[in-house]
N, C-alpha and C positions, 0 to 999 in steps of 0.2 A: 491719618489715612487719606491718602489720594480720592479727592471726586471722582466720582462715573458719573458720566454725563451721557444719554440719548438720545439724539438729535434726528428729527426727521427731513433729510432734504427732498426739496422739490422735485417731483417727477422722480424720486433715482431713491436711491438707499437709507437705512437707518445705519449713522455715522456715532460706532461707539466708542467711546473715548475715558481713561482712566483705568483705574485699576481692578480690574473685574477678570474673569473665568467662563469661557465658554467652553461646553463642552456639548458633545455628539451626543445623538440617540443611545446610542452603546457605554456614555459613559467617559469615553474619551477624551484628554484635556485636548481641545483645539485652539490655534492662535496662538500656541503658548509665546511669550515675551513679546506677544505684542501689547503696544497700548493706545493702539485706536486700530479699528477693522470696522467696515463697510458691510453689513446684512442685505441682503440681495429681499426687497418687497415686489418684486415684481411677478416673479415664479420663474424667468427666461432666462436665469444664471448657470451656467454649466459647470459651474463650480460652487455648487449651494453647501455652506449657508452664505459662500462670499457671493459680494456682488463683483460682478465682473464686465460691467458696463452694458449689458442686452439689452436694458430697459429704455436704452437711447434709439431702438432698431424695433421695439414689440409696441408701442403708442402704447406706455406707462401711463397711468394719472392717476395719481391718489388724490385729486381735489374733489372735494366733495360736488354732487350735481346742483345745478340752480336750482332751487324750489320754486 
C-alpha cells in the first residue's frame, strides 16, 4: 500500500499526499482520485476543506509565539 504522508507547510496549508479518503460531514467521498489535496488551516478558504490560497491575503501564522 502507498504512503500517506501529512505535511504541514509554512504559513499556508496541510499538504496531503498518497493514498487516503477524505470525506465530508455528511459522509461524502470528497477528492475522489485525487492523490495529493491541499487542507485550507487558516479558516479564509472559500472553498473549505480546500485550500485556496486566502491565507496569502488573512496574515496566516501557525508559528508558534516567542516565549
Amino acid at each position: 500500500m502507498p504512503e500517506t504522508t501529512i505535511e504541514t507547510l509554512p504559513k499556508g496549508p496541510f499538504k496531503v499526499s498518497g493514498d487516503f479518503a477524505l470525506k465530508g460531514t455528511d459522509g461524502t467521498q470528497l477528492a475522489d482520485d485525487k492523490k495529493t489535496v491541499f487542507l485550507c488551516r487558516c479558516g479564509a478558504s472559500k472553498n473549505k476543506p480546500f485550500c485556496d490560497g486566502a491565507h496569502k491575503g488573512c496574515d496566516f501564522d501557525n508559528e508558534p509565539a516567542a516565549a
